[in-house]
C-alpha positions in Angstrom: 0.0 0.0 0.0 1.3 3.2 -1.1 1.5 6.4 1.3 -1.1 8.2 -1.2 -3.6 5.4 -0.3 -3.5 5.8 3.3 -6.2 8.0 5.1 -5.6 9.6 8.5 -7.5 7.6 10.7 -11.2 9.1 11.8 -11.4 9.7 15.5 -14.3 7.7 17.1 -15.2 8.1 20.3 -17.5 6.4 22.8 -21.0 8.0 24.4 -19.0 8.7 27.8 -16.4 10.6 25.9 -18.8 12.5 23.8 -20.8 13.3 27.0 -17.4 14.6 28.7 -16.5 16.4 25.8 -19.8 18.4 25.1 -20.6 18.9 29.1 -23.6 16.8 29.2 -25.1 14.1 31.4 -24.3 10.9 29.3 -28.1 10.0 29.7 -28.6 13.5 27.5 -26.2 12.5 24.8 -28.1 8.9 24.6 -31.6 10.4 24.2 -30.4 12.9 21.6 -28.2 9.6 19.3 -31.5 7.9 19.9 -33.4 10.2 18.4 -31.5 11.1 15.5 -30.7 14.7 16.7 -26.8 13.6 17.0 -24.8 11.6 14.4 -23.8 8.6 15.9 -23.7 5.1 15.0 -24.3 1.8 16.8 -21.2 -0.8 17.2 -23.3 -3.4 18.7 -25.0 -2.4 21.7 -22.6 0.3 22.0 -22.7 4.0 20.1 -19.7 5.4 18.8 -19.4 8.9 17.6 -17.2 10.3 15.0 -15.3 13.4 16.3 -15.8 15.3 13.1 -19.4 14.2 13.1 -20.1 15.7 16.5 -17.7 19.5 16.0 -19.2 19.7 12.6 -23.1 19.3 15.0 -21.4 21.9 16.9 -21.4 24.5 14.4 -24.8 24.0 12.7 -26.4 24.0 16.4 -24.3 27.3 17.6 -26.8 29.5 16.6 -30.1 27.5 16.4 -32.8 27.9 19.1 -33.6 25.0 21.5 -36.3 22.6 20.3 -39.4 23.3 22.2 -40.4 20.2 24.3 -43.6 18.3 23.5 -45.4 16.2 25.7 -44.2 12.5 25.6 -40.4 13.6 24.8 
C-alpha cells in the first residue's frame, strides 16, 4: 500500500467521551443519538461517535434555538 492510499484515521469516540467532551449528562447525549438529533452510530449495543461528526453538530447548532419540548419527549 502506497502512502497516497493511506487515510488519516477518523477519530471515534464512545458515548461517555462525547458526554465529557460536550458537558452533558451521558443520559442526555443517549436520548439525543437515539433520536436522530446527533450523528452517531451503533457498534453493537454500543454508540460510537465520529469526532468530526459531533464538531461539525457543533457549528450547525451554535446558533439554532432549543427545540421546544412536546409532551411525551
Amino acid at each position: 500500500m502506497s502512502p497516497k492510499t493511506l487515510k488519516t484515521p477518523e477519530v471515534i469516540l464512545t458515548l461517555p467521551e462525547v458526554a465529557e467532551y460536550l458537558k452533558l449528562n451521558p443520559k442526555t447525549i443517549y436520548r439525543l443519538a437515539q433520536r436522530g438529533d446527533l450523528p452517531g452510530f451503533k457498534a453493537g449495543a454500543s454508540w460510537r461517535f465520529k469526532l468530526s461528526d459531533i464538531e461539525a453538530w457543533i457549528e450547525n447548532n451554535m446558533n439554532t434555538p432549543p427545540r421546544r419540548r412536546h409532551k411525551g419527549d
